[in-house]
C-alpha positions in Angstrom: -6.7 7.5 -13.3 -3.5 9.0 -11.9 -2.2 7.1 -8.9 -0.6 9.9 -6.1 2.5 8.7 -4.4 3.2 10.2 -0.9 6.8 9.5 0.1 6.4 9.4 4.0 9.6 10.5 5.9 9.5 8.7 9.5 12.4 8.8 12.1 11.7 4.5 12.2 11.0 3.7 8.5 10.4 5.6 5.0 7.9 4.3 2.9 5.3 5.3 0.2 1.6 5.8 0.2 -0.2 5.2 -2.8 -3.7 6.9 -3.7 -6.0 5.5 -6.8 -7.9 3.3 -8.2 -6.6 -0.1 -8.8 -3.8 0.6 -7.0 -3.5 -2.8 -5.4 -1.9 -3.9 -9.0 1.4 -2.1 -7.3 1.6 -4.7 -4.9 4.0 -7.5 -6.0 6.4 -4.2 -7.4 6.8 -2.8 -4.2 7.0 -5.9 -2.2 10.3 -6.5 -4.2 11.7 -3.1 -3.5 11.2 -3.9 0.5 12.7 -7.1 0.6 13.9 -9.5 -2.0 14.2 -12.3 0.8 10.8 -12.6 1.5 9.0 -16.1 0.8 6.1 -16.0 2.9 2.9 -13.8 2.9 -0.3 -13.5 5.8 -2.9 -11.9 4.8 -5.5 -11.0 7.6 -8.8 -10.4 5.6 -11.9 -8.8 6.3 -14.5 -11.4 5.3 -16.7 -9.3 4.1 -14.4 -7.8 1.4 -15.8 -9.2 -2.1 -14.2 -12.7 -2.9 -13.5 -10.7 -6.4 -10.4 -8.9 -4.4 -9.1 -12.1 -2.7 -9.0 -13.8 -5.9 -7.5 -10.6 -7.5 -4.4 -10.6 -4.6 -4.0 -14.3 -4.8 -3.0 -13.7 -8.7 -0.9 -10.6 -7.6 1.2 -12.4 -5.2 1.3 -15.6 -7.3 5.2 -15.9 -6.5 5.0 -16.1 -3.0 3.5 -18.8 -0.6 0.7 -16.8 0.7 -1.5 -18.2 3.8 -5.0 -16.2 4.3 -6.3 -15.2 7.6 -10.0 -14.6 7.5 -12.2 -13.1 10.3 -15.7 -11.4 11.2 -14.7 -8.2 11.9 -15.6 -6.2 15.2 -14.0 -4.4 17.6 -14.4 -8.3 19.3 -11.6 -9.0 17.2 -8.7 -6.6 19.0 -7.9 -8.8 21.9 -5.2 -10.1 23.6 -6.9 -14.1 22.6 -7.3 -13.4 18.6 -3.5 -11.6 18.9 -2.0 -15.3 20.1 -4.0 -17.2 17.6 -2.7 -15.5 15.1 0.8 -15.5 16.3 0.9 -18.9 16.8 -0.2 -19.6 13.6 2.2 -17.8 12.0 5.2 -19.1 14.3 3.8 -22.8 13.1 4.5 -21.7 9.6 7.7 -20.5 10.4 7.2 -16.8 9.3 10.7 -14.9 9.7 11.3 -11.2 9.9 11.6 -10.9 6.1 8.2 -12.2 5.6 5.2 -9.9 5.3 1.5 -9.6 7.3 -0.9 -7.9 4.6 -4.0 -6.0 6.3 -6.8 -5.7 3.9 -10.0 -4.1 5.5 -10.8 -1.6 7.9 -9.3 0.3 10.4 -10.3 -2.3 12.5 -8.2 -4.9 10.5 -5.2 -3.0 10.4 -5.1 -2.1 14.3 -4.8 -5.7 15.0 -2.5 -6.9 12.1 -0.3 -3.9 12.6 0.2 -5.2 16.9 0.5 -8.6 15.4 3.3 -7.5 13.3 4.8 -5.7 15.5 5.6 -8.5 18.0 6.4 -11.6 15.7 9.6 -12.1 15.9 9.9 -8.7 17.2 8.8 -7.4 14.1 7.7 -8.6 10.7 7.0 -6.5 7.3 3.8 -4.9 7.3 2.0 -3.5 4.7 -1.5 -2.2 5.1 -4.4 -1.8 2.4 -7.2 -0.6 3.9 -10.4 -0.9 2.2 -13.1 1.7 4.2 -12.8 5.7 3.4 -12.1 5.9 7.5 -8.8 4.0 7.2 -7.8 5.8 4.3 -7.9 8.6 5.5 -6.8 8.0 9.4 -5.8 4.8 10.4 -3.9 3.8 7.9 -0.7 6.2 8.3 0.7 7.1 11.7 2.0 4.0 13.4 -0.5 3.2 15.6 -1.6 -0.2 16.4 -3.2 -1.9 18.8 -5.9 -4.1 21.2 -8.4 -3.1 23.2 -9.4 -3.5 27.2 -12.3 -3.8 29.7 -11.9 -0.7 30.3 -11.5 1.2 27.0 -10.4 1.3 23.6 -7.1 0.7 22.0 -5.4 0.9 25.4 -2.6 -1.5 24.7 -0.6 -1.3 21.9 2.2 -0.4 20.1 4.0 2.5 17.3 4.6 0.3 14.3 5.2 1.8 11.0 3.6 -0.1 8.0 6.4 -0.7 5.4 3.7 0.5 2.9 0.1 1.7 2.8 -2.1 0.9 -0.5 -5.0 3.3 -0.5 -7.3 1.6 -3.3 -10.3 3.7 -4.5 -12.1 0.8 -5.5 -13.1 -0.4 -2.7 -15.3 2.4 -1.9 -17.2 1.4 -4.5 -19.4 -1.0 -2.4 -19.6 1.2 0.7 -22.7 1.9 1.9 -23.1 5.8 2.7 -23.1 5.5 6.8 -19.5 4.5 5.9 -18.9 7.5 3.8 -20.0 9.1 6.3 -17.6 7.4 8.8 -14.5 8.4 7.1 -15.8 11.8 6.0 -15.9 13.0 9.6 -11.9 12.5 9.9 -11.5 14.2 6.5 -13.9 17.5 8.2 -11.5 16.8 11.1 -8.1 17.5 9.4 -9.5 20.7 7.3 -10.6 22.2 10.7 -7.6 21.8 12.6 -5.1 22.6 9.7 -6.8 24.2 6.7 -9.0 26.8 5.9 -8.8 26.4 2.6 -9.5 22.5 2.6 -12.5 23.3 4.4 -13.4 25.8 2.1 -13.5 23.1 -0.4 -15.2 20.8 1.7 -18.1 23.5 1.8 -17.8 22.9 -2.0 -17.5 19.7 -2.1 -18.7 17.7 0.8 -22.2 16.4 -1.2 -19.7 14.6 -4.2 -17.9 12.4 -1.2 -20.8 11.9 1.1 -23.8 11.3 -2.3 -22.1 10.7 -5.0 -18.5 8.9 -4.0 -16.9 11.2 -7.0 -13.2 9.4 -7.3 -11.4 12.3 -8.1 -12.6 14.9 -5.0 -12.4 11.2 -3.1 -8.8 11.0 -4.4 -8.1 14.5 -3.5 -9.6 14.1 0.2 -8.1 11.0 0.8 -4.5 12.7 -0.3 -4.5 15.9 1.9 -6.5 14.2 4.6 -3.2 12.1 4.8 -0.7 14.9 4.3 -2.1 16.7 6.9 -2.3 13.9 9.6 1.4 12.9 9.1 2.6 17.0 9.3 1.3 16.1 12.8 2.3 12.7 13.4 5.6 12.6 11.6 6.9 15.6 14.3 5.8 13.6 17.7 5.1 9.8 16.7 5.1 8.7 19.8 1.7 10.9 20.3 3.0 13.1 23.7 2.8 16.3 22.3 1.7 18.2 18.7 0.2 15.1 17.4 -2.7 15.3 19.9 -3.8 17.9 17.8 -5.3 15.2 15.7 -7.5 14.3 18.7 -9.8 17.1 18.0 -13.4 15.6 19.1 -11.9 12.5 20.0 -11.9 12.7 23.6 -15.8 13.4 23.4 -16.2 10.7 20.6 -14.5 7.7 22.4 -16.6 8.5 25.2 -19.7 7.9 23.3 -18.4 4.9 21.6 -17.4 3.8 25.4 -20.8 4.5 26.1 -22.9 2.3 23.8 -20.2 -0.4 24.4 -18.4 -0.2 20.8 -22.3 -1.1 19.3 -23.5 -0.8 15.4 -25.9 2.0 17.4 -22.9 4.7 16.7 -19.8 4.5 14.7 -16.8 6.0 15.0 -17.6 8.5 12.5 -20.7 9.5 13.9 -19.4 10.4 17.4 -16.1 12.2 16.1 -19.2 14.4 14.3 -20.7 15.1 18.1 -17.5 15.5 19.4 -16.1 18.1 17.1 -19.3 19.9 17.9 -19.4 19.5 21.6 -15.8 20.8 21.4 -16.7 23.9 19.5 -19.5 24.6 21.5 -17.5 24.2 24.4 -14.0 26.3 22.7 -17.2 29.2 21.9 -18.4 29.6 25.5 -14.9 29.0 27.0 -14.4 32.1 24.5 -11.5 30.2 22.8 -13.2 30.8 19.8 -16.0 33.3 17.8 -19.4 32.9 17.5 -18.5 33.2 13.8 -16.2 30.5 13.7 -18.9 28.0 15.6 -21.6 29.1 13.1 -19.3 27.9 10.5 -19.1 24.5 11.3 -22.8 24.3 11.7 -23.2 25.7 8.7 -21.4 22.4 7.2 -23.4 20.5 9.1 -26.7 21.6 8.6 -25.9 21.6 5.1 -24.6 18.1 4.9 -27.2 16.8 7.2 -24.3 15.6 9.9 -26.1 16.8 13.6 -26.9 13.0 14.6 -29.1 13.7 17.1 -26.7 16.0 19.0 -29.3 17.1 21.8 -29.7 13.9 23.0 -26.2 13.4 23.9 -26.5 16.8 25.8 -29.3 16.3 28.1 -27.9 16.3 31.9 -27.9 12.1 32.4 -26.8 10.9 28.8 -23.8 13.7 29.2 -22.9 12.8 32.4 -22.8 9.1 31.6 -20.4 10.1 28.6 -18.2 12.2 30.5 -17.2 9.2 33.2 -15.6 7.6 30.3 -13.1 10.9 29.5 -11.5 10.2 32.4 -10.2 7.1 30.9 -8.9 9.0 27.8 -5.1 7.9 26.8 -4.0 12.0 26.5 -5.3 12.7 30.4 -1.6 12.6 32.5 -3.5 13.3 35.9 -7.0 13.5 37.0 -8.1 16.4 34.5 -9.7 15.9 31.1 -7.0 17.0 28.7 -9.3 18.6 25.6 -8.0 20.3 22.4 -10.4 23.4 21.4 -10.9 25.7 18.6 -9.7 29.0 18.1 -10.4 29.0 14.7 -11.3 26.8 11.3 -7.9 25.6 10.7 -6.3 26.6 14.0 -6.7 24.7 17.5 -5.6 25.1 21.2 -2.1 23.3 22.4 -2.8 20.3 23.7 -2.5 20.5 27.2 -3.5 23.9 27.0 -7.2 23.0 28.6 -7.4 21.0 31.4 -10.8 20.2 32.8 -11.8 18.7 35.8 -14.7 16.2 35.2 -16.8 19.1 37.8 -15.8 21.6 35.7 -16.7 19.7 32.6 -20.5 18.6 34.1 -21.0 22.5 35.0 -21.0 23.5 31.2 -23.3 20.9 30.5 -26.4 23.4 30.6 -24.7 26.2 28.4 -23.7 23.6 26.1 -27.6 22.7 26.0 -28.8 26.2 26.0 -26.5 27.3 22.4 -29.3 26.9 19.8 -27.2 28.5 17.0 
């Protein structure tokens, strides 16, 4: 199959995206046209990616001393602990700024390789392959890495561009569909804040990504879902103004995950699903947008089977538990809860535009429960 290349054009760094399958085999190619100096290569692994690939990237890189970093991966691993291990190792190897850290795995992987990176040496080459259909289509572009804290998610970190992202479709071959799932709620995310029309084909389409993992509407997905998140995030990659956007149902969603304490009980994924609905039913009786609009989206949820128990998050003590978390949200810049809405399927509010105080946010909680549409 045709591989896509997406040339991404950074203020930082320029470097290409590549899209299809078996397109790990461009590794060693690339790795020349970065940096001809380079001698030594980390890769930090997912353990649970099939030995078959490990084998298959050992081969690839054949001309290079490369040292493999293996881990159980949870959001356990982004901490401040597993960051020095790692950086000690690599210092004890004597790794140099035109050697390379290779992330292959999740978005999970890629947070914590990409900080780790980013502070070797003050900065090492960094290429990142992730392996679920979430950090294909989000995590892997945009510069964002980082650890997590007590007190919330990825609250320390860094903007670190990867020298060049690896999007290989067959990895998705072994993911089991909750994961689909997982990285299909960022691709529903991008068409409603930027494109009608993708989201028109995602009303098309959605039950060949979600049932059937059909490479070439993945391959399509996976493309514009990228396209559109670095129109946002190559214009403000520092993430202080337009690229909030791209935090449509986020602000709800971390909240959840905060909630159940990062658990297997709810995925990322699944609460960005909640959230983008607790958002549009909040933008519908805020009247930022239509009923038309809001029925809609619950159209491509009903029809994709995506609600995820939604009532239960809305009942008075379960939403009021979630809500104490928003305050903690890394867009807030004073004591209101800074949320991005929706006007319409492809259109959003500014951010900053709706400020809510957590009072405010508590006394919509019953209209939110009463909207049966």
């Amino acid at each position: 199959m045709k591989k896509t290349k997406i040339t991404v054009l950074n203020k930082n760094l320029n470097y290409s995206l590549f899209v299809g399958y078996n397109s790990i085999r461009l590794l060693p190619r690339e790795i020349k046209l970065i940096n001809t100096k380079s001698n030594k290569i980390g890769v930090v692994l997912d353990k649970k990616i099939p030995k078959k690939y490990k084998n298959k990237i050992k081969k690839l890189l054949k001309n290079y001393k490369v040292f493999f970093f293996e881990y159980s991966v949870s959001e356990n691993l982004k901490s401040f602990s597993n960051v020095n291990n790692l950086l000690e190792k690599c210092i004890r190897l004597n790794f140099n700024r035109n050697d390379f850290l290779i992330a292959v795995g999740g978005g999970i992987v890629g947070d914590f390789c990409g900080f780790v990176a980013s502070i070797l040496k003050r900065g090492v080459n960094f290429i990142n392959i992730p392996t679920t259909l979430l950090a294909q289509v989000d995590s892997a572009v945009g510069g964002k890495t980082g650890v997590n804290s007590k007190h919330g998610k990825n609250l320390i970190g860094s903007y670190y561009q990867p020298n060049l992202v690896i999007c290989d479709l067959s990895f998705l071959n072994s993911l089991p569909k909750r994961q689909v799932t997982n990285g299909y709620a960022e691709i529903l995310k991008h068409a409603i804040i930027s494109d009608k029309n993708f989201f028109n084909w995602l009303q098309k389409n959605s039950h060949k990504i979600l049932k059937n993992k059909d490479v070439k509407c993945l391959a399509y997905a996976i493309t514009k879902s990228n396209k559109i998140k670095l129109s946002f995030a190559n214009k403000d990659v520092r993430d202080k103004n337009i690229r909030m956007t791209l935090n449509y149902g986020h602000t709800f969603a971390h909240a959840i995950e905060a909630r159940y304490s990062y658990s297997k009980k709810i995925n990322h994924g699944e609460a960005v699903l909640i959230g983008m609905m607790m958002a549009a039913k909040l933008s519908f009786i805020k009247k930022v947008c239509s009923k038309a609009t809001l029925l809609e989206l619950i159209k491509i949820y009903k029809k994709n089977n995506l609600d995820y128990k939604l009532k239960s998050f809305l009942k008075k003590k379960e939403f009021n538990s979630i809500t104490k978390f928003m305050i903690q949200d890394k867009k807030n810049d004073d004591s209101k809860i800074n949320l991005i809405l929706l006007k319409k399927i492809g259109k959003t509010t500014r951010p900053g535009q709706y400020k809510l105080a957590l009072s405010e946010l508590r006394k919509n909680n019953k209209k939110l429960n009463n909207l049966n549409f």
